[in-house]
C-alpha positions as MATLAB code, in Angstrom:
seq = 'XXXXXXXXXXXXXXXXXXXXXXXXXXXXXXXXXXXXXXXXXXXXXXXXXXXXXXXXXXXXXXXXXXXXXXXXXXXXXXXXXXXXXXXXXXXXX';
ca = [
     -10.142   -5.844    6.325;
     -13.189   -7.745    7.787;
     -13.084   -9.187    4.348;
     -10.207  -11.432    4.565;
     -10.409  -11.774    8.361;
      -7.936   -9.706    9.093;
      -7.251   -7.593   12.653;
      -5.602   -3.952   11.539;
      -5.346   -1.488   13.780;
      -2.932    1.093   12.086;
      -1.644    1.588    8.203;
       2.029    2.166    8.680;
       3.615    4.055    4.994;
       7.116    3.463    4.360;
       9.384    6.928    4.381;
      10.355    6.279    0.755;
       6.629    5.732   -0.650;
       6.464    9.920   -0.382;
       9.551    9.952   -1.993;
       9.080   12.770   -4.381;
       6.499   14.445   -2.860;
       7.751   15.437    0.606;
       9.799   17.166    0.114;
      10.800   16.557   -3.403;
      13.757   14.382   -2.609;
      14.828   10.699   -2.377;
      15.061    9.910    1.701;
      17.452    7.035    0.504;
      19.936    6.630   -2.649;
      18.441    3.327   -3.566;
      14.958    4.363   -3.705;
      13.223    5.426   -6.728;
      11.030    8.730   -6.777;
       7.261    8.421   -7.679;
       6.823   11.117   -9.920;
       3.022    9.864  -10.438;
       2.186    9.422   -7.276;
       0.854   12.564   -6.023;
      -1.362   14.067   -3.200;
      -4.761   13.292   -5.099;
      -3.297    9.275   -5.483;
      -2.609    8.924   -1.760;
      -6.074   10.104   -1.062;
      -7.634    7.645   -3.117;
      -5.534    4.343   -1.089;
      -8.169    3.781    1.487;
     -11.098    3.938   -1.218;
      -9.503    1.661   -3.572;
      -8.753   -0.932   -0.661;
     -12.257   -2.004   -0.313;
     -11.754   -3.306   -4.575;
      -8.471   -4.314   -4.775;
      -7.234   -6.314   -7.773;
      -5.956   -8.844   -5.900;
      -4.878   -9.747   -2.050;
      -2.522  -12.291   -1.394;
      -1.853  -13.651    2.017;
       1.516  -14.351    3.923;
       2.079  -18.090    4.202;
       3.637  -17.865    7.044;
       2.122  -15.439    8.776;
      -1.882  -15.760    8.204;
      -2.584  -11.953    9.711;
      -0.246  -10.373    6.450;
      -1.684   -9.419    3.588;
      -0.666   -7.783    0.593;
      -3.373   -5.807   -1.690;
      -2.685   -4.585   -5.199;
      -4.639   -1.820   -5.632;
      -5.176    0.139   -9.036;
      -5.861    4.391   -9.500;
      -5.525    6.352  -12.061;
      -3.790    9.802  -12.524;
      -5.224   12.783  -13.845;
      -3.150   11.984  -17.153;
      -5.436    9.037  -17.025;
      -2.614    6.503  -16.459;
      -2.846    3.412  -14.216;
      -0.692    3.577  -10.839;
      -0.380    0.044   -9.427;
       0.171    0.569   -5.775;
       0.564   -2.506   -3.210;
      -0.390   -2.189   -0.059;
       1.410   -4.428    2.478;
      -0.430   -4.877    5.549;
       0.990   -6.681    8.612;
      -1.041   -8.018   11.371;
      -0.112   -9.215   14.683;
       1.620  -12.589   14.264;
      -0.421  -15.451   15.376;
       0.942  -19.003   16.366;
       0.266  -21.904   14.176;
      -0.909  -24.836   16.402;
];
């Protein structure tokens, strides 16, 4: 995160994001499960962060960033997974 000057302390994962996986159920109605996105995926988050394929950053809020990361499965298909990372918000003077 030193990268894109950027002061994290904590990931925080959404509920939904296991969705699927534990347990095997939607937590909400709306939500979609991730039938791809398995134990071996989530492992591989925090490696793929240091090459994401992109990071944007929050316009108005300079300390949120969003990384797209890429993995693949062990079918050998692509999971696009962004990671939304929200910093303590700083005042603009």
């Amino acid at each position: 995160m030193k990268l894109v000057s950027a002061d994290f302390k904590e990931l925080h994962v959404a509920p939904h994001a296991f969705d699927g996986l534990y347990p095997a159920e939607k937590t909400n109605p709306e939500h979609n499960i991730h039938p791809n996105i398995d134990k071996d995926i989530l492992k591989k988050i925090p490696q793929v962060l240091a090459e994401p394929v992109a990071i944007y950053q929050d316009k108005d809020n300079n300390n949120r960033f969003i990384f797209i990361t890429d993995i693949t499965d062990k079918k050998g298909a692509t999971v696009v997974i962004p990671v939304d990372f929200k910093g303590i918000q700083t005042e603009q003077k």
